[in-house]
LUMDO-533390 format. One record per atom (N, C-alpha, C): residue number from 0; residue in one letter; chain; atom name; x, y, z. Coordinates in Angstrom, 1 decimal, always signed. Layout:
// residues N
<NUM, "a", "A", "CA", <X, Y, Z>>
...
// end
This chain:
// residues 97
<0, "x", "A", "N", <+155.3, +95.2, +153.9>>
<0, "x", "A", "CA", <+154.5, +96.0, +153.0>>
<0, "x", "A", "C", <+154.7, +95.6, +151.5>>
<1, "x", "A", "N", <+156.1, +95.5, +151.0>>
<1, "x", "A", "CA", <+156.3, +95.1, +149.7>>
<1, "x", "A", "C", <+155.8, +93.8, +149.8>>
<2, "x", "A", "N", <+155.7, +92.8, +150.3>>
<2, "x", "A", "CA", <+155.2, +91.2, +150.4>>
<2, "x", "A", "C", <+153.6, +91.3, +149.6>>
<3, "x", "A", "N", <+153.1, +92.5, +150.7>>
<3, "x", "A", "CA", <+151.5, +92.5, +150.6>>
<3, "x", "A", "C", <+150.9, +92.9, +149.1>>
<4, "x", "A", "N", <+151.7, +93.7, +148.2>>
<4, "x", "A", "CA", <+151.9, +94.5, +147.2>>
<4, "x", "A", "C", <+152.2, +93.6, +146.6>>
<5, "x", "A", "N", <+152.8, +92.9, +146.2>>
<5, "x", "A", "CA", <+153.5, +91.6, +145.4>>
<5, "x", "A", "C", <+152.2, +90.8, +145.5>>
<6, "x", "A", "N", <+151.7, +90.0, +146.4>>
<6, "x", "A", "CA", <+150.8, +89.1, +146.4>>
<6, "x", "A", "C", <+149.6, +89.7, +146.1>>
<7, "x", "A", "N", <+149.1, +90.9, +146.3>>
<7, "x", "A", "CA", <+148.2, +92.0, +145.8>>
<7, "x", "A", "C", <+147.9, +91.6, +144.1>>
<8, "x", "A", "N", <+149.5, +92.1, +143.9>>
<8, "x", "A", "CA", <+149.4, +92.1, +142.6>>
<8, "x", "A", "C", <+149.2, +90.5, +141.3>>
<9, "x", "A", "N", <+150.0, +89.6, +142.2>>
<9, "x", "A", "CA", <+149.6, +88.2, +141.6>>
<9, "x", "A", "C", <+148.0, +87.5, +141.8>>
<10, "x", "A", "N", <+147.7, +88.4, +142.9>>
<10, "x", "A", "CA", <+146.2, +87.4, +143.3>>
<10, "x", "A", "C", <+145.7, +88.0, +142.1>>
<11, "x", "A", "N", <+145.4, +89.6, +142.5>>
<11, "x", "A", "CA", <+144.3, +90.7, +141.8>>
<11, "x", "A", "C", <+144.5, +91.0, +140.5>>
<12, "x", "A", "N", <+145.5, +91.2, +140.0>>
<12, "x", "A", "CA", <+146.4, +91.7, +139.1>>
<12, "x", "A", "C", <+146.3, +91.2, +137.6>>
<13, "x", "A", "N", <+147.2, +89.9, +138.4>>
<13, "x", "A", "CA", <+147.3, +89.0, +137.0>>
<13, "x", "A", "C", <+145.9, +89.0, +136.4>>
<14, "x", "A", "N", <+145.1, +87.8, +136.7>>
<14, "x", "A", "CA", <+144.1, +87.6, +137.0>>
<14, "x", "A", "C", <+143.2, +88.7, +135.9>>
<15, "x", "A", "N", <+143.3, +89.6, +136.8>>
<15, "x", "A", "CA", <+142.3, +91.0, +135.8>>
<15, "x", "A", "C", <+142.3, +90.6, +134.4>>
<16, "x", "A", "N", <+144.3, +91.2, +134.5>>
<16, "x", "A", "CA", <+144.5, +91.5, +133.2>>
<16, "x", "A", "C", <+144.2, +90.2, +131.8>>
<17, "x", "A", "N", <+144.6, +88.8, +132.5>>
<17, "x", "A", "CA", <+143.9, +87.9, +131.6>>
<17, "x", "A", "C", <+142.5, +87.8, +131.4>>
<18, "x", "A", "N", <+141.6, +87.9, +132.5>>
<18, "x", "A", "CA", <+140.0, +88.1, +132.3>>
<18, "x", "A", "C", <+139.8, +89.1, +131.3>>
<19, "x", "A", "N", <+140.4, +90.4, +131.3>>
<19, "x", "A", "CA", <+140.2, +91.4, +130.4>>
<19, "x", "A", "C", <+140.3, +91.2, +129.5>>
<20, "x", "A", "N", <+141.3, +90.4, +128.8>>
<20, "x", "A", "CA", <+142.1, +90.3, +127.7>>
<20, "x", "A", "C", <+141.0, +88.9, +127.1>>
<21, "x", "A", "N", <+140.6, +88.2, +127.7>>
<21, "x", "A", "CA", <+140.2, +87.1, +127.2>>
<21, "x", "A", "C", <+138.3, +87.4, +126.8>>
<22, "x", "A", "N", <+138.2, +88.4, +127.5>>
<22, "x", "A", "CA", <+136.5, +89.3, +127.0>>
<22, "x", "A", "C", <+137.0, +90.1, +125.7>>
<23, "x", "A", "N", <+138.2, +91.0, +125.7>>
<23, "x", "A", "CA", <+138.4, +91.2, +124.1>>
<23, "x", "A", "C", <+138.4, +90.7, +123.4>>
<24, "x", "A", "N", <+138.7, +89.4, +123.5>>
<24, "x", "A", "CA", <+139.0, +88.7, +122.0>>
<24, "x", "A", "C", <+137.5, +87.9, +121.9>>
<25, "x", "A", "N", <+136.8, +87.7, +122.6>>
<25, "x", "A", "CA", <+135.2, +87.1, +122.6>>
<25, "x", "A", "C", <+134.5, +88.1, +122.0>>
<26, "x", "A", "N", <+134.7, +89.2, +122.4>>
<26, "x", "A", "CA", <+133.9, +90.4, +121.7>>
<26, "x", "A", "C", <+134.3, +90.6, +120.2>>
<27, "x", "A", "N", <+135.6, +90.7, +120.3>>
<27, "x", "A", "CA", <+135.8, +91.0, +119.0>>
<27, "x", "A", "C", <+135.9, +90.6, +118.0>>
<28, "x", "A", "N", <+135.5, +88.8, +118.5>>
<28, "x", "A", "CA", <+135.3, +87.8, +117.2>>
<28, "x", "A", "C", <+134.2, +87.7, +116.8>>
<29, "x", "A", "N", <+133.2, +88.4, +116.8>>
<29, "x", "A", "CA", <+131.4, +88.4, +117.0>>
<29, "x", "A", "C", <+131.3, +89.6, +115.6>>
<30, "x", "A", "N", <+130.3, +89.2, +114.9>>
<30, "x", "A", "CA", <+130.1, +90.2, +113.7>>
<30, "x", "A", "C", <+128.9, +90.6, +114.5>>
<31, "x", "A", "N", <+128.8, +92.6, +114.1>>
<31, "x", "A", "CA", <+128.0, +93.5, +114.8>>
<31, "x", "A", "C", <+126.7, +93.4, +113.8>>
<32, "x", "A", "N", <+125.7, +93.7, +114.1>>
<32, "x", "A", "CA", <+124.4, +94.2, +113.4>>
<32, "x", "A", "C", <+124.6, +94.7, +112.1>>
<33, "x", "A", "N", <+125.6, +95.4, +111.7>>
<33, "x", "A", "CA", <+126.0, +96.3, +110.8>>
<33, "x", "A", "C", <+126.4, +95.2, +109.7>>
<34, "x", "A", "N", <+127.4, +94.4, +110.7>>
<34, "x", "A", "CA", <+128.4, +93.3, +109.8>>
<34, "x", "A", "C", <+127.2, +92.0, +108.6>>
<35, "x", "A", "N", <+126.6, +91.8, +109.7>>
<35, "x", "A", "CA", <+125.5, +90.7, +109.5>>
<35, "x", "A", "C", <+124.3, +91.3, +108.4>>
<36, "x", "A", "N", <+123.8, +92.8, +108.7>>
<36, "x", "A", "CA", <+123.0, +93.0, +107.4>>
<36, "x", "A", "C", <+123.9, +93.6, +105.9>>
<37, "x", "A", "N", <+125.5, +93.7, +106.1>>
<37, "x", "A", "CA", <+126.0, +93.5, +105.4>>
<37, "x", "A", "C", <+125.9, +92.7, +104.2>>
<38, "x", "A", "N", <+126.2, +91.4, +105.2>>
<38, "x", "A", "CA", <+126.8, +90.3, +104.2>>
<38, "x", "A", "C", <+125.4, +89.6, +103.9>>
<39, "x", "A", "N", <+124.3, +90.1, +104.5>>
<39, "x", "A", "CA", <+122.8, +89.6, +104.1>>
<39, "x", "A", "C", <+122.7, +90.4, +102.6>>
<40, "x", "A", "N", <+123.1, +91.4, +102.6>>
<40, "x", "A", "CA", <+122.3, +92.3, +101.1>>
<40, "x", "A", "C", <+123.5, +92.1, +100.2>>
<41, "x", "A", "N", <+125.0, +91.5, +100.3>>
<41, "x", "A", "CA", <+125.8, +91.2, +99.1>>
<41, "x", "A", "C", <+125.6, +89.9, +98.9>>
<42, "x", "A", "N", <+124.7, +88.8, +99.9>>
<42, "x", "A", "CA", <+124.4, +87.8, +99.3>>
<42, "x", "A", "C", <+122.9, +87.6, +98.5>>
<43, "x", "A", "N", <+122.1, +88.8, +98.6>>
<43, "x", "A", "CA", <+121.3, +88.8, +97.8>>
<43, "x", "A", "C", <+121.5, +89.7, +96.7>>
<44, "x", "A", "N", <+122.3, +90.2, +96.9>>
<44, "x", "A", "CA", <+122.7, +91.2, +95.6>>
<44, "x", "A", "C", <+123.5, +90.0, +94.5>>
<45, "x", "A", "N", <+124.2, +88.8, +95.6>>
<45, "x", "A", "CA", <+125.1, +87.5, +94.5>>
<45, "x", "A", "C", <+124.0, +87.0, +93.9>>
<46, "x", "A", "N", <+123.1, +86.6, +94.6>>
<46, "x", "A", "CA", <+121.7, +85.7, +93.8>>
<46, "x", "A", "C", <+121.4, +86.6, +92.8>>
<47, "x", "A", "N", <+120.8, +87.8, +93.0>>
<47, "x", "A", "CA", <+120.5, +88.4, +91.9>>
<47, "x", "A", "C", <+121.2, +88.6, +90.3>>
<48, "x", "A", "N", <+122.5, +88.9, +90.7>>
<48, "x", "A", "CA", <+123.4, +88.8, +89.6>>
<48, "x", "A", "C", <+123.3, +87.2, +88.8>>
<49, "x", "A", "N", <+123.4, +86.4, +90.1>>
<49, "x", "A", "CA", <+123.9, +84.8, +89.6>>
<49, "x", "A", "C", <+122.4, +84.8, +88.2>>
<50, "x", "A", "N", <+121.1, +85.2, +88.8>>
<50, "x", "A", "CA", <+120.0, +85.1, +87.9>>
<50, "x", "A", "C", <+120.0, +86.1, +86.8>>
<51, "x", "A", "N", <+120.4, +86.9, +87.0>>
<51, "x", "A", "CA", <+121.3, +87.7, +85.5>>
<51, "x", "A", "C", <+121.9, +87.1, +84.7>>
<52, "x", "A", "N", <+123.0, +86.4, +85.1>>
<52, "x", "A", "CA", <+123.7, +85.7, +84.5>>
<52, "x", "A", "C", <+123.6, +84.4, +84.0>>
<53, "x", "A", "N", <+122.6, +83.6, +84.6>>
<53, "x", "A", "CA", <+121.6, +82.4, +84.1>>
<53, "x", "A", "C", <+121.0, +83.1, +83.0>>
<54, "x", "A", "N", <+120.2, +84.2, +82.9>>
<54, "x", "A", "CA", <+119.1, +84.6, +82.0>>
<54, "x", "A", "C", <+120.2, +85.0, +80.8>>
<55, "x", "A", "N", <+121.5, +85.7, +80.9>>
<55, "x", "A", "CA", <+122.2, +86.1, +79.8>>
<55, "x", "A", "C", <+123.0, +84.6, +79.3>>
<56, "x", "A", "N", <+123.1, +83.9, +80.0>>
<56, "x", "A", "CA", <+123.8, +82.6, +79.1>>
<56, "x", "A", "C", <+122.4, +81.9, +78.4>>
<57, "x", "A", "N", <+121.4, +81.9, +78.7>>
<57, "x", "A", "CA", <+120.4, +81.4, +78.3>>
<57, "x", "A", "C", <+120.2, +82.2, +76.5>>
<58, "x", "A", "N", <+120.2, +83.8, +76.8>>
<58, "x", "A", "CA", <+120.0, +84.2, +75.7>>
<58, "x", "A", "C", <+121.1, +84.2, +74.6>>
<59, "x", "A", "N", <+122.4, +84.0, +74.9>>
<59, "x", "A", "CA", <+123.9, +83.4, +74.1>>
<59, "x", "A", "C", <+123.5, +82.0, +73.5>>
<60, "x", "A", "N", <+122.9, +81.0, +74.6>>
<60, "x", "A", "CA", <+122.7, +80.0, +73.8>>
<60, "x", "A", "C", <+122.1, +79.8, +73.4>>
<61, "x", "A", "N", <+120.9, +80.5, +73.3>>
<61, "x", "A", "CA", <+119.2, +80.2, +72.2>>
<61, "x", "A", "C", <+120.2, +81.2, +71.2>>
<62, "x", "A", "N", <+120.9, +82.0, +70.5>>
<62, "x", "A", "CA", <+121.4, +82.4, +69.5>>
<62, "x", "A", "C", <+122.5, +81.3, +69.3>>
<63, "x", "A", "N", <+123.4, +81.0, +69.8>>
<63, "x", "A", "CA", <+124.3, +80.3, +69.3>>
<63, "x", "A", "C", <+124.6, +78.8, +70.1>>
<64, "x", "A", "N", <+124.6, +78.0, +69.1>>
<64, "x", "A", "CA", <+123.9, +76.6, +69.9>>
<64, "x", "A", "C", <+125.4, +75.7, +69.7>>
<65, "x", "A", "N", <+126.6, +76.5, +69.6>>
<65, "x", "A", "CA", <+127.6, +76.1, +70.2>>
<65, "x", "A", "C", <+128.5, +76.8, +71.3>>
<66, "x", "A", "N", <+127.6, +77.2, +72.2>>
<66, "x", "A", "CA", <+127.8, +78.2, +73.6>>
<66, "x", "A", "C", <+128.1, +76.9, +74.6>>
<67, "x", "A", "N", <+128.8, +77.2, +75.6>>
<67, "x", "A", "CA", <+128.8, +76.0, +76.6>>
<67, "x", "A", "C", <+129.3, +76.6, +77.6>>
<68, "x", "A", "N", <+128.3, +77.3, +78.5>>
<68, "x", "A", "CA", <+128.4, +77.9, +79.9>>
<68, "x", "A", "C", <+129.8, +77.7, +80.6>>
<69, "x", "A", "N", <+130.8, +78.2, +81.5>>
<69, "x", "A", "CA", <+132.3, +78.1, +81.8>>
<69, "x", "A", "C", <+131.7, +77.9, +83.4>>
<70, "x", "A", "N", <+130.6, +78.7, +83.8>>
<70, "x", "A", "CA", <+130.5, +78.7, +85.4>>
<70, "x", "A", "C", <+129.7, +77.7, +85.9>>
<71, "x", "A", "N", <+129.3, +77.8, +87.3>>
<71, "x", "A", "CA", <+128.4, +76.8, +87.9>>
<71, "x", "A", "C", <+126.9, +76.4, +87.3>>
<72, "x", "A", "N", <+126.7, +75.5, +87.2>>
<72, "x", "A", "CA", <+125.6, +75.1, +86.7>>
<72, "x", "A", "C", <+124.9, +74.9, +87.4>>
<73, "x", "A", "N", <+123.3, +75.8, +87.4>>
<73, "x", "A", "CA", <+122.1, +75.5, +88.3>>
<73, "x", "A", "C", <+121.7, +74.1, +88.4>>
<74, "x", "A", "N", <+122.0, +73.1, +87.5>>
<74, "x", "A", "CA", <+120.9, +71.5, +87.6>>
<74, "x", "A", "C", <+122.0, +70.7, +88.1>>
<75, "x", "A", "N", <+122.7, +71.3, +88.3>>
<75, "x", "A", "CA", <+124.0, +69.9, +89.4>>
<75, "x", "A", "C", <+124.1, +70.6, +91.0>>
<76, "x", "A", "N", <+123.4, +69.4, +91.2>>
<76, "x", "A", "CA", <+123.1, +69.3, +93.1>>
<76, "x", "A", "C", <+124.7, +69.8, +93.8>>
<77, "x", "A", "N", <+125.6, +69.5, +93.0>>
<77, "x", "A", "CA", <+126.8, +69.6, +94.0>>
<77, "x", "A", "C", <+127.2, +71.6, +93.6>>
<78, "x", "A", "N", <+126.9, +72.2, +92.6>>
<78, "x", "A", "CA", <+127.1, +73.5, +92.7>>
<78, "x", "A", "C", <+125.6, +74.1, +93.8>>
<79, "x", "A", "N", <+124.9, +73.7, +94.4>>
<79, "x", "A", "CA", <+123.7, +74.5, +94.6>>
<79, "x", "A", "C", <+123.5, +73.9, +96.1>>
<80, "x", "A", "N", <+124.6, +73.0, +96.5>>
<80, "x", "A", "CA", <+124.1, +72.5, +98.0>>
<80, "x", "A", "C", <+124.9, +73.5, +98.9>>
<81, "x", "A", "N", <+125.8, +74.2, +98.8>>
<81, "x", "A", "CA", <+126.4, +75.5, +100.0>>
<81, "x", "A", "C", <+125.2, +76.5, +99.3>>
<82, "x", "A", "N", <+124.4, +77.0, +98.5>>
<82, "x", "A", "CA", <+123.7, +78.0, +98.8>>
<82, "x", "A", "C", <+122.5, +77.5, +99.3>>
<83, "x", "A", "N", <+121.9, +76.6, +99.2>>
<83, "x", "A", "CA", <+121.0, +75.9, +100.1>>
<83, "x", "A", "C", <+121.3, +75.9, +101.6>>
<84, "x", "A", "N", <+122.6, +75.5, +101.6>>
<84, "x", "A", "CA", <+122.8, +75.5, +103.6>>
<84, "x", "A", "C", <+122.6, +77.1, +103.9>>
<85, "x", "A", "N", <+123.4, +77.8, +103.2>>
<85, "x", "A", "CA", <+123.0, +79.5, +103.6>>
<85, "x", "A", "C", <+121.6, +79.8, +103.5>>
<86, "x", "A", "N", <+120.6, +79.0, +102.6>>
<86, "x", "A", "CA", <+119.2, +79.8, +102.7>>
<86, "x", "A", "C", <+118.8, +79.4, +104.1>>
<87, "x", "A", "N", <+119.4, +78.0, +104.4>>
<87, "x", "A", "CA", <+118.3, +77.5, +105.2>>
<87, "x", "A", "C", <+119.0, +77.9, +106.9>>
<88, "x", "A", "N", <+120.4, +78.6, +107.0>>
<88, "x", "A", "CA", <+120.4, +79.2, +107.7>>
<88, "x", "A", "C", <+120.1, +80.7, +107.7>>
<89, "x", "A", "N", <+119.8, +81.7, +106.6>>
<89, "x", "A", "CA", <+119.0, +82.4, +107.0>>
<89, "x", "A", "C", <+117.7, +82.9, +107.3>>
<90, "x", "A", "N", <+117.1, +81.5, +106.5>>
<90, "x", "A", "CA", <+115.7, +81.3, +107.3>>
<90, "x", "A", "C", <+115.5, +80.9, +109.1>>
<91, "x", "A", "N", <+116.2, +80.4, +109.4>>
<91, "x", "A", "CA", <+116.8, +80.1, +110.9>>
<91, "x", "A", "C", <+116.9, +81.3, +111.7>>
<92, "x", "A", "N", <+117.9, +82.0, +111.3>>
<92, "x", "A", "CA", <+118.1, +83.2, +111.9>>
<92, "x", "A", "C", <+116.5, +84.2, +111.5>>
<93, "x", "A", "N", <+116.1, +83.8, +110.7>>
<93, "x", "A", "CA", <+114.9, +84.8, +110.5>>
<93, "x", "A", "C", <+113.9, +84.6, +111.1>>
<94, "x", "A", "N", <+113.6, +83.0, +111.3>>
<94, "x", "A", "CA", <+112.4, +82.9, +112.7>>
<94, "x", "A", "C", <+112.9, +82.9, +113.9>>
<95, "x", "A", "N", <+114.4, +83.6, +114.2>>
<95, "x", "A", "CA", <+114.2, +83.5, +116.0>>
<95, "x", "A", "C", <+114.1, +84.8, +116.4>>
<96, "x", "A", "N", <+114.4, +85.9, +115.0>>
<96, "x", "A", "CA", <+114.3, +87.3, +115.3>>
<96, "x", "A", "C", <+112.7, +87.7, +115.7>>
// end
C-alpha cells in the first residue's frame, strides 16, 4: 500500500505541482487590460507634454537666440525612431481589436 502511495504521488503528484507552477508564471507575466490601457494614456500623455515642450523651447528661442535646447531633438532620425516603432505597434494592436 505504501509502494502504491509513493508512485501515486511521483506519477500524479510531482507532475501537478510543476504544471501548476509553470501556468503561474505564464499568467503572471502577461500585462491585464488595465495594465495595457495604462501605459497607452502615459504614453500619450508623454507626447503631449514632449509637444509642450517643443512649443516652450520654441518660444525661449524666438526671445533669446542664444538658447540651445539640452533634450531630444525632433529633426534627428535617431531620437524619433523608438517612438515610431511604438506608433506603429500601436496602430497594430489597434487594427486587430
Amino acid at each position: 500500500m505504501e509502494d502504491f502511495l509513493t508512485v501515486a504521488v511521483i506519477v500524479i503528484g510531482v507532475p501537478w505541482v510543476v504544471l501548476h507552477y509553470i501556468t503561474k508564471w505564464k499568467t503572471a507575466a502577461t500585462l491585464t487590460n488595465d495594465d495595457e490601457t495604462l501605459l497607452e494614456d502615459l504614453y500619450q500623455l508623454a507626447r503631449r507634454l514632449d509637444e509642450r515642450m517643443d512649443t516652450v523651447e520654441r518660444l525661449v528661442a524666438n526671445d533669446n537666440p542664444n538658447f540651445k535646447p539640452h533634450r531630444l531633438r525632433d529633426e534627428h532620425e535617431m531620437d524619433n525612431q523608438k517612438l515610431r516603432d511604438l506608433d506603429r505597434l500601436l496602430n497594430e494592436r489597434g487594427d486587430r481589436k
